[in-house]
DOLUM-220938 format. One record per residue (C-alpha): residue in three letters; x, y, z. Coordinates in Angstrom, 1 decimal, decimal comma. Example, Ala and Ser with C-alpha at 12.3 -4.5 7.8 and 13.67 -1.06 7.14 Angstrom:
! DOLUM-220938
+------+--------+--------+--------+
! code !      X !      Y !      Z !
+------+--------+--------+--------+
!  ala !   12,3 !   -4,5 !    7,8 !
!  ser !   13,7 !   -1,1 !    7,1 !
+------+--------+--------+--------+
This chain:
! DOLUM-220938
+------+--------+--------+--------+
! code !      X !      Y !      Z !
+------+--------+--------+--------+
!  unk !    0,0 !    0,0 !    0,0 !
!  unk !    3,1 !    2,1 !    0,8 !
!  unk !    6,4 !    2,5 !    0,9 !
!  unk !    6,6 !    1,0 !    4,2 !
!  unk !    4,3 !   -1,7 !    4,0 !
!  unk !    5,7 !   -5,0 !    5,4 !
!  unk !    5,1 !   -8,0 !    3,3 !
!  unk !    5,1 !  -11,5 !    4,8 !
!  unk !    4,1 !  -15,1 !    4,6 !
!  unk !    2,6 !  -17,4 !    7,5 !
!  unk !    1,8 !  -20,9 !    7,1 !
!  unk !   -1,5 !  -22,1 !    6,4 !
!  unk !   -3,3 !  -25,4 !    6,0 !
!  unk !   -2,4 !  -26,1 !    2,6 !
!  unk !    0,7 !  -24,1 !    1,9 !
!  unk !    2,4 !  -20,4 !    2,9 !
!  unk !   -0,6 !  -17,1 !    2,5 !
!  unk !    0,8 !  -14,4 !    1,2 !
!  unk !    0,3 !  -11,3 !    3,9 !
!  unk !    1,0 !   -7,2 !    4,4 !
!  unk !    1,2 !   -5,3 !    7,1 !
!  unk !    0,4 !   -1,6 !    7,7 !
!  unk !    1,5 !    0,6 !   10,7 !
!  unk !   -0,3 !    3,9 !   11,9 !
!  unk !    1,6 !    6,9 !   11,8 !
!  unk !    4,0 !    6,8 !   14,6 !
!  unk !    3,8 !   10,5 !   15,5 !
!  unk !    0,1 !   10,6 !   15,5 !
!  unk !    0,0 !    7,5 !   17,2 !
!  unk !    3,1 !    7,0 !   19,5 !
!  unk !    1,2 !    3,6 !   20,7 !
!  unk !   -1,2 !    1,8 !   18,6 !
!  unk !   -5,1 !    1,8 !   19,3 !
!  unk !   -6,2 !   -1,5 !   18,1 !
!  unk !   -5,4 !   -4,2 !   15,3 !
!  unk !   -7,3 !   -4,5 !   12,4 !
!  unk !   -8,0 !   -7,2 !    9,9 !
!  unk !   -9,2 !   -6,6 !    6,7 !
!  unk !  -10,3 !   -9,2 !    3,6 !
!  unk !  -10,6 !   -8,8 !    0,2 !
!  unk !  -13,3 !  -10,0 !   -2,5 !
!  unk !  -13,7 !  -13,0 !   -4,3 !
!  unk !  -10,6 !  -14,9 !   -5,5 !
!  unk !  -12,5 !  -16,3 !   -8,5 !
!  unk !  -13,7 !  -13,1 !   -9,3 !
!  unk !  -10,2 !  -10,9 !   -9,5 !
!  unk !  -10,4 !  -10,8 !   -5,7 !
!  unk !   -7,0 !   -9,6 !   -4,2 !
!  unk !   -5,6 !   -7,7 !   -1,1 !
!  unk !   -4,6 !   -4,7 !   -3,4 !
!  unk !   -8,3 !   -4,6 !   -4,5 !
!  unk !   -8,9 !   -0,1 !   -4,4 !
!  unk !  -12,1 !   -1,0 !   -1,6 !
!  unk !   -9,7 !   -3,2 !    0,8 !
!  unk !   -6,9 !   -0,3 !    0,9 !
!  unk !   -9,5 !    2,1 !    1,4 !
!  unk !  -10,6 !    0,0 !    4,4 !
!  unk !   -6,7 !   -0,2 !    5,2 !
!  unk !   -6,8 !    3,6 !    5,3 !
!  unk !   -9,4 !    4,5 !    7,4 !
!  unk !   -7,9 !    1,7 !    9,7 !
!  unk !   -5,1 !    3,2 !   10,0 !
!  unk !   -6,3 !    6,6 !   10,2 !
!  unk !   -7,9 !    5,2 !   13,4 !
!  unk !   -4,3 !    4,1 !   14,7 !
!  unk !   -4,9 !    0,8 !   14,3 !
!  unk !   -1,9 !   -1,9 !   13,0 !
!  unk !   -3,6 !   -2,9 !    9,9 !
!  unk !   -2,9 !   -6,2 !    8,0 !
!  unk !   -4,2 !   -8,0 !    5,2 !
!  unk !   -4,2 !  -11,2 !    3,7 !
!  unk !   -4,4 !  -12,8 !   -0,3 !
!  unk !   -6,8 !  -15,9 !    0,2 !
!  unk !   -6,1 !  -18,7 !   -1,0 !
!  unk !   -4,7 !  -19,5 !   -4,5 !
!  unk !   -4,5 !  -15,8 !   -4,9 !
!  unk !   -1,0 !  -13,8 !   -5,6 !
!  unk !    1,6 !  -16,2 !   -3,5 !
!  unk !   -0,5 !  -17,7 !   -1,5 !
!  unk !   -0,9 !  -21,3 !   -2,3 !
!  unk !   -3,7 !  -23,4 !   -2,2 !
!  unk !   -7,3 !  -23,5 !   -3,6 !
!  unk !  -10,5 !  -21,2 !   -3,5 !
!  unk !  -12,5 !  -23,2 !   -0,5 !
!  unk !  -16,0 !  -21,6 !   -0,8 !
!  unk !  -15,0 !  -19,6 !    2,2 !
!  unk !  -14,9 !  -22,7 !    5,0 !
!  unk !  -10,9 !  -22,5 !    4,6 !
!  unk !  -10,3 !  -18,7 !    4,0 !
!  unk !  -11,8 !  -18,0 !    7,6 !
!  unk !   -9,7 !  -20,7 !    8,7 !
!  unk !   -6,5 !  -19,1 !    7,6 !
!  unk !   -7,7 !  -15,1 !    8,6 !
!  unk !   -8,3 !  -17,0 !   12,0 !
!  unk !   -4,3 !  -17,9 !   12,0 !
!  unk !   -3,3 !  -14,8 !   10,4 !
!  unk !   -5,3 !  -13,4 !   13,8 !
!  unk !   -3,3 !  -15,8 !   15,8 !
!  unk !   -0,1 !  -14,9 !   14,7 !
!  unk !   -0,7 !  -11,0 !   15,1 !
!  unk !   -2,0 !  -11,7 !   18,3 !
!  unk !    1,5 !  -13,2 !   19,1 !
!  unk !    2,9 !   -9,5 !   18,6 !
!  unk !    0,0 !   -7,7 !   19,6 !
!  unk !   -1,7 !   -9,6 !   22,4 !
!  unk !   -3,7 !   -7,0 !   24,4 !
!  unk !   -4,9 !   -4,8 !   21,3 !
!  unk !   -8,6 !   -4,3 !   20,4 !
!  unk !   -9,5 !   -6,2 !   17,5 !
!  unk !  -11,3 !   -4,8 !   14,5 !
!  unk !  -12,4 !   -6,7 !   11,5 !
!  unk !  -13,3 !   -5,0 !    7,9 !
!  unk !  -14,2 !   -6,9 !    4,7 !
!  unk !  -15,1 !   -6,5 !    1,4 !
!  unk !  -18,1 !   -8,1 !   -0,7 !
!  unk !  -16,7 !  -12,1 !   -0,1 !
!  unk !  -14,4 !  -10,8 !    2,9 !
!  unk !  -17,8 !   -9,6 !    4,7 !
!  unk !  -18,2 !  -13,6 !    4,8 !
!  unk !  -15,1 !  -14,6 !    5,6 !
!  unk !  -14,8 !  -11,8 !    8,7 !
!  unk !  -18,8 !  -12,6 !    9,9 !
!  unk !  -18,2 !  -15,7 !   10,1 !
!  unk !  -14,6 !  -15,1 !   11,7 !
!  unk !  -16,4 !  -12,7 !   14,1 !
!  unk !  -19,1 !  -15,7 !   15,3 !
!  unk !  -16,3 !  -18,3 !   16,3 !
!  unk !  -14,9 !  -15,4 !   17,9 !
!  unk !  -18,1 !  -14,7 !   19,7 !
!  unk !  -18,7 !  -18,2 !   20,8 !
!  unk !  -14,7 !  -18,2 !   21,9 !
!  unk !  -16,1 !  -15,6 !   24,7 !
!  unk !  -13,1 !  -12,6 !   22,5 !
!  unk !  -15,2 !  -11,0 !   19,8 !
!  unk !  -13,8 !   -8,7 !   18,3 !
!  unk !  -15,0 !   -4,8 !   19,2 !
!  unk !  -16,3 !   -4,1 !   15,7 !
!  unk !  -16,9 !   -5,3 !   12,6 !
!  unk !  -16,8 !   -2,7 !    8,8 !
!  unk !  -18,7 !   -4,6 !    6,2 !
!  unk !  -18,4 !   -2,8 !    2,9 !
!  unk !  -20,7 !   -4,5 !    0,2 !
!  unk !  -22,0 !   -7,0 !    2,5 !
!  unk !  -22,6 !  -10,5 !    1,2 !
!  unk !  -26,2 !  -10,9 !    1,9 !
!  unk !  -27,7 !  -13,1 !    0,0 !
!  unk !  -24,6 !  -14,5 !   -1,8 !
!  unk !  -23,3 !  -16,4 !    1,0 !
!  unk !  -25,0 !  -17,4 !    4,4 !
!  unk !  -24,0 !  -14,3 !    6,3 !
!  unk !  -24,8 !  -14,9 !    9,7 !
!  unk !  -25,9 !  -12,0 !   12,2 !
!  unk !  -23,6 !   -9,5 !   13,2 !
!  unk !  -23,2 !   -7,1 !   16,2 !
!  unk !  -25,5 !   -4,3 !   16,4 !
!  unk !  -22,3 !   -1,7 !   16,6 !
!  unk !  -21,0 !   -2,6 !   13,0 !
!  unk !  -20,6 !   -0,5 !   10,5 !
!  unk !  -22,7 !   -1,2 !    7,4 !
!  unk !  -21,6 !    0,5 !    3,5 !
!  unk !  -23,4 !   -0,1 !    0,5 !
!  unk !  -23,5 !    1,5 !   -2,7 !
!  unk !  -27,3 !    2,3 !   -4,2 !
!  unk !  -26,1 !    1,0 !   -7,3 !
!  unk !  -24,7 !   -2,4 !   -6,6 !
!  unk !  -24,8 !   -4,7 !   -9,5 !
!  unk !  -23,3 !   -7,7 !   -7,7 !
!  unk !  -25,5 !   -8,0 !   -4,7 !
!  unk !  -28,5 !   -6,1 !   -4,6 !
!  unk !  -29,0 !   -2,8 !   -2,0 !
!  unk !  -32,6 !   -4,8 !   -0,7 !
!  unk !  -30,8 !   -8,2 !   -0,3 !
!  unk !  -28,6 !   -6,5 !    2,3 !
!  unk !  -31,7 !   -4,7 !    3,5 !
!  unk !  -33,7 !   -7,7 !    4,3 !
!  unk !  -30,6 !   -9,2 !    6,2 !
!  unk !  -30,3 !   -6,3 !    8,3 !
!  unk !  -33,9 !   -5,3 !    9,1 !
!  unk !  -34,4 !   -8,3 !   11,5 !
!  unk !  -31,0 !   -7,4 !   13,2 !
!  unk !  -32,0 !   -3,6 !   13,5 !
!  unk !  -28,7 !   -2,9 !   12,2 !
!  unk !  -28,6 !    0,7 !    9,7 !
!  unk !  -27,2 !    0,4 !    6,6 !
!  unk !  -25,5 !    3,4 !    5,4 !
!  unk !  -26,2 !    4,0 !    1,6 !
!  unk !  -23,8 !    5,6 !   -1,0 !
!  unk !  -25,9 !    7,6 !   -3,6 !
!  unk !  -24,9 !    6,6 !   -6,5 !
!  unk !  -22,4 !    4,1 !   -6,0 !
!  unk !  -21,5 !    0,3 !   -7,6 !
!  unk !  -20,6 !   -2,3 !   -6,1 !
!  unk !  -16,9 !   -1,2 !   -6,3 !
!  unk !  -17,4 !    2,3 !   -5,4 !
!  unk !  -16,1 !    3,9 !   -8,2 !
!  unk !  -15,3 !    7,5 !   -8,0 !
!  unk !  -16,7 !    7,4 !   -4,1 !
!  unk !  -13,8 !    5,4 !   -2,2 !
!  unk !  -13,5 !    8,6 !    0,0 !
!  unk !  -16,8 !    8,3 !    1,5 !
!  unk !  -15,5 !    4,9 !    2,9 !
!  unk !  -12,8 !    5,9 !    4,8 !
!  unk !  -14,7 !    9,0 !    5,9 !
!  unk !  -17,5 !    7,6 !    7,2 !
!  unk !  -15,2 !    4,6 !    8,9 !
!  unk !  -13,2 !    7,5 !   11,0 !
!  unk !  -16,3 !    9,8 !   11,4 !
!  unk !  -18,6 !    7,2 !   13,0 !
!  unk !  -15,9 !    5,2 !   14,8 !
!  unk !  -16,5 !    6,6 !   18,1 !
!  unk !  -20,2 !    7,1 !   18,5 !
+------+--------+--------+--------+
C-alpha cells in the first residue's frame, strides 16, 4: 500500500498465504489503538488484497491508529492453495489473527471486509463470539447478503453499501439487516466497487468510529 508496507508469509493449511502489514503513523500515534484485519473480494472473481475498496478500508484503519494487515486468500498472488468456498479462507484469517496476536496480544480487534471478505470476517467474528473474545467491531463494505450465508452480526457494526450495486443487490442486504435492527449506510450513486466514491468509505469509517 506504501512504501513501508511490510510484506510476509505465514503458514497455512495447505501451503504459505501471502500477507501485508500496515502501521499507523507513529507521531500521530506514538502507541497503537487497536489491530485491524481486513479481507478482500472474491478470488475467482479478481479478488486480491490490493483490490482499491480493501486499501481504502486499510486507510481508514489506520487513520484510526490501528496496526492494519491484510491477507491474499487462498490461490491468490503467492498464497498457495485453492479457492475453499469460504470454509478454509476464515480458517486461515483465524491464523493470520493468531499470529498478530503473538505480537500484539492486548490490542482491540477490529475486523473489515469486502463483498466475499464480509463472509469470511462474519463468520470469523461468530467463532470469535462463541470463543467468549469478539472482536470490538466489525466494517462490512458491500456486505454478502444473500450470496453467502452471512450470519448476524453485532448491532455496533458498520454497514456501507453502494445504491447501485450490481453484484449483490442494496434490498438483499436490506432484508438481512432489518431483522438485526442494524442501519445500513447507503452511498448515492455508488456500484458495487465504489467507483469514484472510495473517500466516503474511509470518511464515514473514522467519522462514525466513536459514536
Amino acid at each position: 500500500m506504501n512504501a513501508q508496507t511490510l510484506s510476509f508469509f505465514i503458514a497455512g493449511a495447505v501451503g504459505q498465504l501471502e500477507c501485508a502489514l500496515d502501521l499507523p503513523d507513529a507521531a500521530t500515534f506514538p502507541e497503537p489503538r487497536g489491530l485491524a484485519l481486513v479481507a478482500h473480494p472474491h478470488p475467482l472473481f479478481g479478488g486480491t488484497m490490493d483490490n482499491k475498496v480493501v486499501h481504502t478500508l486499510a486507510r481508514g484503519f489506520l487513520a484510526l491508529g490501528y496496526v492494519t494487515v491484510r491477507m491474499n486468500f487462498r490461490g491468490v498472488g503467492k498464497s498457495e492453495g485453492a479457492h475453499d468456498e469460504g470454509r478454509g479462507e476464515t480458517d486461515d484469517m483465524a491464523l493470520l489473527l493468531a499470529h498478530m496476536r503473538r505480537q500484539y496480544p492486548d490490542l482491540p480487534l477490529a475486523l473489515g471486509g469486502f463483498s466475499f471478505g464480509t463472509f469470511v470476517q462474519s463468520q470469523l467474528q461468530q467463532r470469535l463470539i462463541d470463543a467468549g473474545t469478539p472482536a470490538e467491531r466489525l466494517v462490512l463494505i458491500g456486505t454478502a447478503a444473500g450470496k453467502w450465508p452471512m450470519p448476524a452480526v453485532p448491532a455496533n457494526s458498520i454497514l456501507i453499501h453502494g445504491e447501485l450495486d450490481e453484484t449483490i443487490p442494496l434490498t438483499a442486504v436490506f432484508e438481512w439487516a432489518r431483522p438485526q435492527d442494524i442501519p445500513v449506510i447507503v452511498i448515492p450513486g455508488a456500484d458495487h466497487f465504489f467507483h469514484r466514491r472510495l473517500q466516503h468509505i474511509k470518511n464515514l469509517m473514522v467519522g462514525m468510529w466513536h459514536r
